[in-house]
N, C-alpha and C positions, 0 to 999 in steps of 0.2 A: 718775149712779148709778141714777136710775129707769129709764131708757134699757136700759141693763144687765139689771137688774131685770124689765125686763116683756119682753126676749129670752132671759133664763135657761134656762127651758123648751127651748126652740127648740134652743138652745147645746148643749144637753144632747144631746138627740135627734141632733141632728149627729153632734155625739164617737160616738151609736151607730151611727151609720151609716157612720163612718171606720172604725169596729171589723170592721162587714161586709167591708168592702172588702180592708183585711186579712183577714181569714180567708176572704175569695175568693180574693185573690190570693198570698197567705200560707201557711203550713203549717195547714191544716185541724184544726181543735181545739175540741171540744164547750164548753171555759172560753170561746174568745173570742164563743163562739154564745151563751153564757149571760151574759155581762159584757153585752153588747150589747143585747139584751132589757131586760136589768135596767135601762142606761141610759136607752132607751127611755122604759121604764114609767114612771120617775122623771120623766122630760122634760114628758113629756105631764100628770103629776100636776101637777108645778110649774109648767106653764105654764097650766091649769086655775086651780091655789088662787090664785097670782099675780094671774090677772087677775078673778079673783072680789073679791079685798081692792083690789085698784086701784079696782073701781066706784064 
């Protein structure tokens, strides 16, 4: 479970970058532009606080 826990962030970022790839290769649509960011920003937060409380 820690394991999990301390690649969350990451996971996350991922899933945003699968989202790019559909709306690259996908029907073009300002929501999958904006899901993806969102994911993003969340990824990098969570992977940020995550490894702040792990130290």
């Amino acid at each position: 479970m820690d394991t999990l826990l301390k690649y969350l962030g990451a996971i996350i970022v991922l899933i945003g970058v699968i989202v790019l790839v559909v709306y690259h290769f996908g029907t073009p649509s300002n929501a999958l532009l904006v899901v993806s960011i969102v994911l993003m920003l969340v990824g990098i937060g969570t992977h940020i606080v995550v490894n702040r409380l792990k130290q």
